[in-house]
PAGUDO-397191 format. One record per atom (N, C-alpha, C): residue number from 1; residue in three letters; chain; atom name; x, y, z. Coordinates in steps of 0.001 Angstrom, whole numbers. Example, Ala and Ser with C-alpha at 12.3 -4.5 7.8 and 13.67 -1.06 7.14 Angstrom:
REM residues 2
<baro pos="1" code="ALA" unit="A" site="N" c1="13190" c2="-5690" c3="7800"/>
<baro pos="1" code="ALA" unit="A" site="CA" c1="12300" c2="-4500" c3="7800"/>
<baro pos="1" code="ALA" unit="A" site="C" c1="13200" c2="-3300" c3="7800"/>
<baro pos="2" code="SER" unit="A" site="N" c1="12850" c2="-2250" c3="7080"/>
<baro pos="2" code="SER" unit="A" site="CA" c1="13670" c2="-1060" c3="7140"/>
<baro pos="2" code="SER" unit="A" site="C" c1="12900" c2="30" c3="7870"/>
REM end
This chain:
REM residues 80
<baro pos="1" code="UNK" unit="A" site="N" c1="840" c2="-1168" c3="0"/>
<baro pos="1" code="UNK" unit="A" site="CA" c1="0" c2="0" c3="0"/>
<baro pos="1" code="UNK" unit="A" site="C" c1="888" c2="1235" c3="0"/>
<baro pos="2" code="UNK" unit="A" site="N" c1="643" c2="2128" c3="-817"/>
<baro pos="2" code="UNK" unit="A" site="CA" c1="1190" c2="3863" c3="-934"/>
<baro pos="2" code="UNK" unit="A" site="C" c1="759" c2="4424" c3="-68"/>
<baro pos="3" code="UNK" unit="A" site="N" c1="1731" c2="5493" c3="-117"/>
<baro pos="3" code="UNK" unit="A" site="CA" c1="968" c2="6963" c3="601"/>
<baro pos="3" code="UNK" unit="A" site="C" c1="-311" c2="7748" c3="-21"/>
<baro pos="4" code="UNK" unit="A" site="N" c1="364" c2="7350" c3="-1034"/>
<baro pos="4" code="UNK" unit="A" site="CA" c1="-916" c2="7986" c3="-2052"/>
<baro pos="4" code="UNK" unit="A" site="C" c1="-2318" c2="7104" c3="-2253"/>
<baro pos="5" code="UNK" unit="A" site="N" c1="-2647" c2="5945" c3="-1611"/>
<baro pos="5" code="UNK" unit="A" site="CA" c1="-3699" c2="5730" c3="-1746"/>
<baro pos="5" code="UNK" unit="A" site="C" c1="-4191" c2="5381" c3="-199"/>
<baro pos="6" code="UNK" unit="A" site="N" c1="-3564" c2="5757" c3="572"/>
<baro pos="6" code="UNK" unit="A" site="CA" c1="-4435" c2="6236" c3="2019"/>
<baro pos="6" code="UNK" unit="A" site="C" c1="-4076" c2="7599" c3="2037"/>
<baro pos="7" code="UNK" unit="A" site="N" c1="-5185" c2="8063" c3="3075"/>
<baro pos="7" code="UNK" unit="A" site="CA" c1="-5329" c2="9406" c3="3390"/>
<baro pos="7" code="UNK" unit="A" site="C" c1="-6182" c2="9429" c3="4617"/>
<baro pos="8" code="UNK" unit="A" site="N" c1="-5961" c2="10535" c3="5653"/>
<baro pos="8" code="UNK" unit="A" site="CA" c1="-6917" c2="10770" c3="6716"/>
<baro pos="8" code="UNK" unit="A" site="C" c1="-8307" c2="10511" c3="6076"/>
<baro pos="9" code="UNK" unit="A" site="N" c1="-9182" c2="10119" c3="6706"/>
<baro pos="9" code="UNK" unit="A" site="CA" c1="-10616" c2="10031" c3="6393"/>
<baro pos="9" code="UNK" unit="A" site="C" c1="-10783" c2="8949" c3="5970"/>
<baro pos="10" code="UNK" unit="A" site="N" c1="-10406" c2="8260" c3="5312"/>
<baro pos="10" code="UNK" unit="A" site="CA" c1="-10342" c2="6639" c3="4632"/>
<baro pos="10" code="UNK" unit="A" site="C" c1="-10897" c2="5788" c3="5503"/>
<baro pos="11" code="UNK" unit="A" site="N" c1="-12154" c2="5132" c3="5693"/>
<baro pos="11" code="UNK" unit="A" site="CA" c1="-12581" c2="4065" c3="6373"/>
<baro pos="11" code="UNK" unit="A" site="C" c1="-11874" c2="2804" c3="5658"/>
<baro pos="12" code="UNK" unit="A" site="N" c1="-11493" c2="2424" c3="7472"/>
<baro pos="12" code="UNK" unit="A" site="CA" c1="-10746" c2="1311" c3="7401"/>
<baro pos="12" code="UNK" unit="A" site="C" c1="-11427" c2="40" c3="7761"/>
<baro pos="13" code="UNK" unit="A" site="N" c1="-12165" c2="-1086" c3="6810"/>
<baro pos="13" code="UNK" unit="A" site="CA" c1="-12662" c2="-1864" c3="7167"/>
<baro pos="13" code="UNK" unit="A" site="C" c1="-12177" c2="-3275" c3="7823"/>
<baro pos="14" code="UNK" unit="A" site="N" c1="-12491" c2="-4404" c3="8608"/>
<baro pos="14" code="UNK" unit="A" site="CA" c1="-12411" c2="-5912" c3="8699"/>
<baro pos="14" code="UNK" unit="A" site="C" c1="-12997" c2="-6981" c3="7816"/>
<baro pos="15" code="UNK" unit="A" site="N" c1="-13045" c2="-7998" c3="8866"/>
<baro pos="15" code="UNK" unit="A" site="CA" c1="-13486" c2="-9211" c3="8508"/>
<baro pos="15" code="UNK" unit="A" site="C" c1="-15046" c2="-8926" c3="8157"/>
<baro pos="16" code="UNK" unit="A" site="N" c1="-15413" c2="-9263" c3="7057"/>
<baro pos="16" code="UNK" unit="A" site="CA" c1="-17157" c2="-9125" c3="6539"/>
<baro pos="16" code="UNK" unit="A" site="C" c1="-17421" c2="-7657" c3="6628"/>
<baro pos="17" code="UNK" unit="A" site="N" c1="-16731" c2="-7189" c3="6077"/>
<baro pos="17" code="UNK" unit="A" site="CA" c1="-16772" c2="-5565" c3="5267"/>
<baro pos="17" code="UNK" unit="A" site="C" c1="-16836" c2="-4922" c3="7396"/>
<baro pos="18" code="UNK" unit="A" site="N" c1="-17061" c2="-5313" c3="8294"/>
<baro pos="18" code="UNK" unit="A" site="CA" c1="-17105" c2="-4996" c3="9731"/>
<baro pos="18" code="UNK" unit="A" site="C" c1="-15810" c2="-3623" c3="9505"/>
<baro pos="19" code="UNK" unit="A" site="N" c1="-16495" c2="-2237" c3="10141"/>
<baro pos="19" code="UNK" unit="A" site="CA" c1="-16298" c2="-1445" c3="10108"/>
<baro pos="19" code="UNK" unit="A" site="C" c1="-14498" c2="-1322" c3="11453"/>
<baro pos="20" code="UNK" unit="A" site="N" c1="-13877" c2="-869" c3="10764"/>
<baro pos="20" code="UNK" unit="A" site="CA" c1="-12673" c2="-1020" c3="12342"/>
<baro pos="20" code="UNK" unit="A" site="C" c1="-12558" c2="500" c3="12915"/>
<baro pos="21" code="UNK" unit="A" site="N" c1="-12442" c2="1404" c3="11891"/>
<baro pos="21" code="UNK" unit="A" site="CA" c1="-12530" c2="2768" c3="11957"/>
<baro pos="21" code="UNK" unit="A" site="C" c1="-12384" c2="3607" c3="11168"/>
<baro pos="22" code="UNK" unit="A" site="N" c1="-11740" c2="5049" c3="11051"/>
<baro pos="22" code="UNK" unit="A" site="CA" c1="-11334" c2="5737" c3="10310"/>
<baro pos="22" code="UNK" unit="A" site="C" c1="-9924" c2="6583" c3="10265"/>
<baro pos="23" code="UNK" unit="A" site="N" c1="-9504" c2="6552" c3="9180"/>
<baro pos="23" code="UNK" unit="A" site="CA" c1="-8100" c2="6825" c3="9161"/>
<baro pos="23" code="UNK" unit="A" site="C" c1="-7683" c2="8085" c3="10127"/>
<baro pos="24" code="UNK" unit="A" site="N" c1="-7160" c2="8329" c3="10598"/>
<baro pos="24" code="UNK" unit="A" site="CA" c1="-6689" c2="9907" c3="11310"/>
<baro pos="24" code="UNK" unit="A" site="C" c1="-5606" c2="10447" c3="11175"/>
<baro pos="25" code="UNK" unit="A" site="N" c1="-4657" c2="9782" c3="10651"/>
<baro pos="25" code="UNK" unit="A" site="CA" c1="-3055" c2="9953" c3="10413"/>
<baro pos="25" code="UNK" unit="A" site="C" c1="-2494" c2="8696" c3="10111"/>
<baro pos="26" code="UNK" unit="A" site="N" c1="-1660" c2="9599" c3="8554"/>
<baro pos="26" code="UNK" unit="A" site="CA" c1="-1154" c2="8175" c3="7945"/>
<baro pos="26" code="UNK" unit="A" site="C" c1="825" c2="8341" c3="8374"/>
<baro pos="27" code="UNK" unit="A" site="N" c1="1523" c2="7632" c3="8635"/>
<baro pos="27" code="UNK" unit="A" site="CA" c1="2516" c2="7419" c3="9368"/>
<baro pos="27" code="UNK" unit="A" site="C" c1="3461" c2="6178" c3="8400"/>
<baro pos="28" code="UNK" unit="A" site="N" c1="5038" c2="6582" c3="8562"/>
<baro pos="28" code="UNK" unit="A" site="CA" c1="5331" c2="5298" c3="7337"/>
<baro pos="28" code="UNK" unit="A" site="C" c1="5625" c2="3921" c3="7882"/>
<baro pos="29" code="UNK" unit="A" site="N" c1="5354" c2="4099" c3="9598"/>
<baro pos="29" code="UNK" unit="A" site="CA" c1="5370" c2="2542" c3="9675"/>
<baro pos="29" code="UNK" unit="A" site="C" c1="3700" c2="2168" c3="10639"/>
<baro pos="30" code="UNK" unit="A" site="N" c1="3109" c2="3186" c3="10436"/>
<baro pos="30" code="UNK" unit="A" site="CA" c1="1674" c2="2460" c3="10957"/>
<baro pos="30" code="UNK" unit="A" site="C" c1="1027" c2="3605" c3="10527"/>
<baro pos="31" code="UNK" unit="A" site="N" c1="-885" c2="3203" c3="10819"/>
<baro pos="31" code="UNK" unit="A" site="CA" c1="-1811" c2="4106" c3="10685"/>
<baro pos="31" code="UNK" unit="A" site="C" c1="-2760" c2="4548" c3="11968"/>
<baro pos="32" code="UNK" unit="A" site="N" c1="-2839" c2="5727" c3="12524"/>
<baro pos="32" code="UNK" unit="A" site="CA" c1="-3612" c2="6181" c3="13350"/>
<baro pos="32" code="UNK" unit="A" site="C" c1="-5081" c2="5744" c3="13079"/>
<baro pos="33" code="UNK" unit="A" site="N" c1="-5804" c2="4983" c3="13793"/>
<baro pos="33" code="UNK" unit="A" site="CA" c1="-7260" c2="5158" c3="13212"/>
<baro pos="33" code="UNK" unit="A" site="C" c1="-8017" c2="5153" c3="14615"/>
<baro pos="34" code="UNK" unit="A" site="N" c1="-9145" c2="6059" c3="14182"/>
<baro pos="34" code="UNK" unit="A" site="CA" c1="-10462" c2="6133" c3="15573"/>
<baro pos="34" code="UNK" unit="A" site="C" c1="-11171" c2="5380" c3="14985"/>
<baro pos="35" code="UNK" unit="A" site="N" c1="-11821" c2="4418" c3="15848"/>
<baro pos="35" code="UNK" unit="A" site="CA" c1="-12569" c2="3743" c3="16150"/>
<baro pos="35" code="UNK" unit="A" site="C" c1="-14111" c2="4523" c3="16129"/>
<baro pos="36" code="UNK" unit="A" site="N" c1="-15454" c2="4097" c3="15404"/>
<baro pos="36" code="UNK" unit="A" site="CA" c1="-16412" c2="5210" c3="15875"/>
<baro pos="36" code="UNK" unit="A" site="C" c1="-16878" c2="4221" c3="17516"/>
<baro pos="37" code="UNK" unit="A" site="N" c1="-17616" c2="5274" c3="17413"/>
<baro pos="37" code="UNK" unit="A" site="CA" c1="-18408" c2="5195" c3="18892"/>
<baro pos="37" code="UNK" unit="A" site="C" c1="-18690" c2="6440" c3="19803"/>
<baro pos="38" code="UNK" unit="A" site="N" c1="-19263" c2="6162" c3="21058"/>
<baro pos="38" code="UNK" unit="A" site="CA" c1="-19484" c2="7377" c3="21922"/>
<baro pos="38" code="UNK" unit="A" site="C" c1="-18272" c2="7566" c3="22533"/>
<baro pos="39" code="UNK" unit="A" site="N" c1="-17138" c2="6874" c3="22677"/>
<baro pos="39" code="UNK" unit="A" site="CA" c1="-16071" c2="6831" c3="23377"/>
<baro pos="39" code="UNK" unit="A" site="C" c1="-14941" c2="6661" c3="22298"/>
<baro pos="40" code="UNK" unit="A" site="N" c1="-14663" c2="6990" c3="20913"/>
<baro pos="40" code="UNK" unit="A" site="CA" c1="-13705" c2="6568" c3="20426"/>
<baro pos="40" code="UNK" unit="A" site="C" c1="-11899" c2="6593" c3="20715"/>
<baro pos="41" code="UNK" unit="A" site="N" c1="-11336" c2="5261" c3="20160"/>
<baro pos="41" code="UNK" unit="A" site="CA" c1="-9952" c2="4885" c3="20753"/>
<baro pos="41" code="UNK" unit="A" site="C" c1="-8995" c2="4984" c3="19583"/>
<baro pos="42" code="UNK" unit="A" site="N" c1="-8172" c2="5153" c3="20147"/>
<baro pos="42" code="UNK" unit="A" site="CA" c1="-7222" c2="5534" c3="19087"/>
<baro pos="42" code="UNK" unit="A" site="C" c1="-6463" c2="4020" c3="18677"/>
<baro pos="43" code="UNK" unit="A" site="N" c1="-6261" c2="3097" c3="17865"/>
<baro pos="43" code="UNK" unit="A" site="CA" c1="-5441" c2="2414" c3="17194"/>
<baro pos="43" code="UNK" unit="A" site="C" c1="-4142" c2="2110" c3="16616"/>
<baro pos="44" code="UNK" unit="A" site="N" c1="-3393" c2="1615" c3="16664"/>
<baro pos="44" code="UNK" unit="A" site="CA" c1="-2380" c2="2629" c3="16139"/>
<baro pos="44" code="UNK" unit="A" site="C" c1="-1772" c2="654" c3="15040"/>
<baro pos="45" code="UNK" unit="A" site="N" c1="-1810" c2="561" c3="13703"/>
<baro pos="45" code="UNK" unit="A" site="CA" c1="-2032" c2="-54" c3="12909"/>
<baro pos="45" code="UNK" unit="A" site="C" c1="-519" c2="-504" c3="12364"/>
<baro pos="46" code="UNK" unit="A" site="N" c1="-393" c2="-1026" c3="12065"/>
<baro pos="46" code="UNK" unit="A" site="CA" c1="1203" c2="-1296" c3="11262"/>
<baro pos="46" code="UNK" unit="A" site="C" c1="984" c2="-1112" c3="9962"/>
<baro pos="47" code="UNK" unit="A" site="N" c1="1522" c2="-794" c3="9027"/>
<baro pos="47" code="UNK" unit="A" site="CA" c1="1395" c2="-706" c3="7533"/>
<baro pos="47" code="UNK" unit="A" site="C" c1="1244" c2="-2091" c3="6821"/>
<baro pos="48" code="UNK" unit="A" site="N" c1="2405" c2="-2944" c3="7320"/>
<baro pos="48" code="UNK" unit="A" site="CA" c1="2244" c2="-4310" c3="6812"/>
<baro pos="48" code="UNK" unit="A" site="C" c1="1103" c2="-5360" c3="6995"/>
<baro pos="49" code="UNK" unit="A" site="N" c1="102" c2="-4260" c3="8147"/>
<baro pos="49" code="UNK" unit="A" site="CA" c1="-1045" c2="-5186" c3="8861"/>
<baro pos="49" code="UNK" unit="A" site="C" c1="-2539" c2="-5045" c3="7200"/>
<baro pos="50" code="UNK" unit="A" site="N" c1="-2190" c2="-3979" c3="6686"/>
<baro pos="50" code="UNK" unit="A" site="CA" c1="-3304" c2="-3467" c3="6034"/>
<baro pos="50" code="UNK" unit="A" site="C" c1="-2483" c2="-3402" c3="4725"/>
<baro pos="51" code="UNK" unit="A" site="N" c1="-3951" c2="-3711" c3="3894"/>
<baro pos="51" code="UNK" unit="A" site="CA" c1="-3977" c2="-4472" c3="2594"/>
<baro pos="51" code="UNK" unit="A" site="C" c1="-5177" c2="-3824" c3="1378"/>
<baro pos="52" code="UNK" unit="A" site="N" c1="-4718" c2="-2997" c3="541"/>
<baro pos="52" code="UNK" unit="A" site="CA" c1="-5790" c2="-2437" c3="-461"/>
<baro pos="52" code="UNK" unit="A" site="C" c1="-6645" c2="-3677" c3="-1299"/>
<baro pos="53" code="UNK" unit="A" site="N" c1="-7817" c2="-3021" c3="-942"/>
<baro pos="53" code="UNK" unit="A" site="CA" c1="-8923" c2="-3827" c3="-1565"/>
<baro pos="53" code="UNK" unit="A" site="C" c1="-9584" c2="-3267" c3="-3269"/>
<baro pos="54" code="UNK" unit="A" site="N" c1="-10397" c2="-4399" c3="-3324"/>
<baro pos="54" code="UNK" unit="A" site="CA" c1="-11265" c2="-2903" c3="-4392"/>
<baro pos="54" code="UNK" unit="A" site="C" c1="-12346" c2="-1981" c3="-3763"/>
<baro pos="55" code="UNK" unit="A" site="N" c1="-12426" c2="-1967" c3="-2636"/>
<baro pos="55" code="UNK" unit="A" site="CA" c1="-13096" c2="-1384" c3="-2481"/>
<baro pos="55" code="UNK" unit="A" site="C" c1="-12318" c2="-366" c3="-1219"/>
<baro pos="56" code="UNK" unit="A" site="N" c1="-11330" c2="-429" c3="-744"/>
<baro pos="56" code="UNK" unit="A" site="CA" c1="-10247" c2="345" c3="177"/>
<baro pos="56" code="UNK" unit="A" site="C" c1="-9618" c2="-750" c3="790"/>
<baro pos="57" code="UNK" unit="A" site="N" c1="-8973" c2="-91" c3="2076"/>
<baro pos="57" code="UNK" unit="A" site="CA" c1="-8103" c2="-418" c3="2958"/>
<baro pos="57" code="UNK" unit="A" site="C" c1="-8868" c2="-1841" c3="3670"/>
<baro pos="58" code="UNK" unit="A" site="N" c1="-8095" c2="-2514" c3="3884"/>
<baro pos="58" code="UNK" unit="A" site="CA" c1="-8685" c2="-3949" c3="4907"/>
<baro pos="58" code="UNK" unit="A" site="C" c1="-8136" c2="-4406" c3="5729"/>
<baro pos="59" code="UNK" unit="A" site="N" c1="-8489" c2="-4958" c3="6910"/>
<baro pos="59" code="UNK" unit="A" site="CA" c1="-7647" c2="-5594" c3="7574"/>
<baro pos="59" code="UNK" unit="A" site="C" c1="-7884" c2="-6779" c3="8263"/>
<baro pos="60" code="UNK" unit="A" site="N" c1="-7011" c2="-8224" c3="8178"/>
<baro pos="60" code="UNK" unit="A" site="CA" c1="-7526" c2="-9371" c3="8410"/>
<baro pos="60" code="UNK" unit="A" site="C" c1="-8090" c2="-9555" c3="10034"/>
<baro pos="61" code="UNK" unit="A" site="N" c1="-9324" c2="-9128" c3="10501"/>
<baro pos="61" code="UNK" unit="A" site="CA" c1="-9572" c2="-9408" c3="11759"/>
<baro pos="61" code="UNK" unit="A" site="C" c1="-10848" c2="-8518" c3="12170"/>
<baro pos="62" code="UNK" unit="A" site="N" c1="-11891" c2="-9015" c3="13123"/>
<baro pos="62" code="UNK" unit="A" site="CA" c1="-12924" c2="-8025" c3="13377"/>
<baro pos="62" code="UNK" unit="A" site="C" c1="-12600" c2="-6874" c3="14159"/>
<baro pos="63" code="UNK" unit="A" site="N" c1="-13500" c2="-5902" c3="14179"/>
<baro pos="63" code="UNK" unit="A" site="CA" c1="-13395" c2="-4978" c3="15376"/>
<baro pos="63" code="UNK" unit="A" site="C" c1="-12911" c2="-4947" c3="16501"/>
<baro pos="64" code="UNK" unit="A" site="N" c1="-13329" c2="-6265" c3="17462"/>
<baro pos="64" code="UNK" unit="A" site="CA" c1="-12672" c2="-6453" c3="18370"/>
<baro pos="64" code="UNK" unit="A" site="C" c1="-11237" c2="-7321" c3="18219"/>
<baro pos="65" code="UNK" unit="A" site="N" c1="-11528" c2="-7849" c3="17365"/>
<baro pos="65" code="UNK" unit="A" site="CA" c1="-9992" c2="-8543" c3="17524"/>
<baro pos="65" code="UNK" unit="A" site="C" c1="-8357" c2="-7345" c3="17447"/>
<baro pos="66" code="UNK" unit="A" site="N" c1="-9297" c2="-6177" c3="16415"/>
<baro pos="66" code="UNK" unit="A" site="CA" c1="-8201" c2="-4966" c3="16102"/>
<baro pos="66" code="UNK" unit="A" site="C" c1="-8024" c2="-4183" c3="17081"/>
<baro pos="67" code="UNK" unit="A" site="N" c1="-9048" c2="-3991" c3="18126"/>
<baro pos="67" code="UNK" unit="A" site="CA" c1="-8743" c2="-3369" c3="19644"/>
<baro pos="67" code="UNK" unit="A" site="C" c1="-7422" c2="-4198" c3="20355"/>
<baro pos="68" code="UNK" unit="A" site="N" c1="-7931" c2="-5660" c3="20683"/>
<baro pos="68" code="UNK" unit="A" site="CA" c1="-7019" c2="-6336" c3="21425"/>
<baro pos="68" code="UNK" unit="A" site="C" c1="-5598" c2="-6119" c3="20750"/>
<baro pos="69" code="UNK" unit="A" site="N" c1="-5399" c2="-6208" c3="19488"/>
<baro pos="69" code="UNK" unit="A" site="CA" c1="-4399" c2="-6364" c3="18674"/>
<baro pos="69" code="UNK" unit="A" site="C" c1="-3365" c2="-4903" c3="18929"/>
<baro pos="70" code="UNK" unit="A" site="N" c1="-3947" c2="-3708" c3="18828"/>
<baro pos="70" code="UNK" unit="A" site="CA" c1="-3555" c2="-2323" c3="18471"/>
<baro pos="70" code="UNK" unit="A" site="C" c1="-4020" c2="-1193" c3="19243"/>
<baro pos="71" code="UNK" unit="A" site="N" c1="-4182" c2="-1523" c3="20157"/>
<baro pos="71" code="UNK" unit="A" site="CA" c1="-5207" c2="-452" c3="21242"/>
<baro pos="71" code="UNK" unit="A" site="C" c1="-3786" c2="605" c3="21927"/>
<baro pos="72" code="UNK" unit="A" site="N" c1="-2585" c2="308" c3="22194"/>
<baro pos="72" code="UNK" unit="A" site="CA" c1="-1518" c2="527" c3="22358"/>
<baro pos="72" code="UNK" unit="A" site="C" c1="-252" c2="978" c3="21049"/>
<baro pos="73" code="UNK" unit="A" site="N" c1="157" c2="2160" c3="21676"/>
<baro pos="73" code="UNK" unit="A" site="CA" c1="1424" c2="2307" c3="20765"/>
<baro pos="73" code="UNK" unit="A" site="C" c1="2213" c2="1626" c3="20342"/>
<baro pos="74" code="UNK" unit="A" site="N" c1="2791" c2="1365" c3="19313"/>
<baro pos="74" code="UNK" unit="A" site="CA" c1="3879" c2="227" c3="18687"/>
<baro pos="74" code="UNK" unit="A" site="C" c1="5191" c2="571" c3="19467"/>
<baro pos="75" code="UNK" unit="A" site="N" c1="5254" c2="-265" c3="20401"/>
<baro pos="75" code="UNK" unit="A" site="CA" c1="6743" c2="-674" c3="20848"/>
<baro pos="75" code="UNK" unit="A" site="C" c1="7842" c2="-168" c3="20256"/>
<baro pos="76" code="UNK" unit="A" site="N" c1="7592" c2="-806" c3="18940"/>
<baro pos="76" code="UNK" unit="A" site="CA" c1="9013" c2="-460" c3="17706"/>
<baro pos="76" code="UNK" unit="A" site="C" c1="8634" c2="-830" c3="16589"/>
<baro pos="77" code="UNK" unit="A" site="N" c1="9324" c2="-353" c3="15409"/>
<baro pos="77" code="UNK" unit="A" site="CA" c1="8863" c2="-139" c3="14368"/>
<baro pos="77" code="UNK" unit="A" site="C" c1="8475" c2="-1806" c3="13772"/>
<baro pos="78" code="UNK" unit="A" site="N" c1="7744" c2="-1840" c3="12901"/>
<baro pos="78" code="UNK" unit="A" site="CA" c1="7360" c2="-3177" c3="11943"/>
<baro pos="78" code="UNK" unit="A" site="C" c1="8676" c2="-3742" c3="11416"/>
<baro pos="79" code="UNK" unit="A" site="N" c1="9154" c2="-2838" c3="11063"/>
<baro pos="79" code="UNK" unit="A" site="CA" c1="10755" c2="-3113" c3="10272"/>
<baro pos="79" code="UNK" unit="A" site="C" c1="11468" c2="-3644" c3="10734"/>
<baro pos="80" code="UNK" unit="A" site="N" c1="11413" c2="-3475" c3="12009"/>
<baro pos="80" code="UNK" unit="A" site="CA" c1="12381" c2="-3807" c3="12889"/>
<baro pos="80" code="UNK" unit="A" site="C" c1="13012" c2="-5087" c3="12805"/>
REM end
């Protein structure tokens, strides 16, 4: 995936089109995304985790599985 084909605002979907959030800041080794809700959380995504679709951004896992997964800052980079 490019820079050029994410951008803030970009809904970021899961497993069965399941909504994960929306982009907030794109970063070159992860992606910021809020979560909707009355309480939204910040995410924080690896680049290598997310995968262009035809229809956008995807990522292998539901809603909750992407909380448990990313609810916390990345330690260290993907690259690493």
């Amino acid at each position: 995936m490019s820079n050029d084909e994410m951008t803030p605002g970009t809904r970021l979907v899961g497993r069965a089109k399941a909504v994960i959030g929306t982009v907030d800041a794109v970063f070159v080794d992860y992606l910021l995304v809020r979560t909707p809700g009355l309480i939204p959380v910040d995410l924080y995504i690896p680049r290598p985790e997310v995968e262009m679709g035809p229809d956008g951004p995807h990522v292998d896992g539901s809603p909750s599985e992407a909380y448990r997964r990313w609810h916390r800052p990345l330690k260290r980079a993907p690259h690493e």
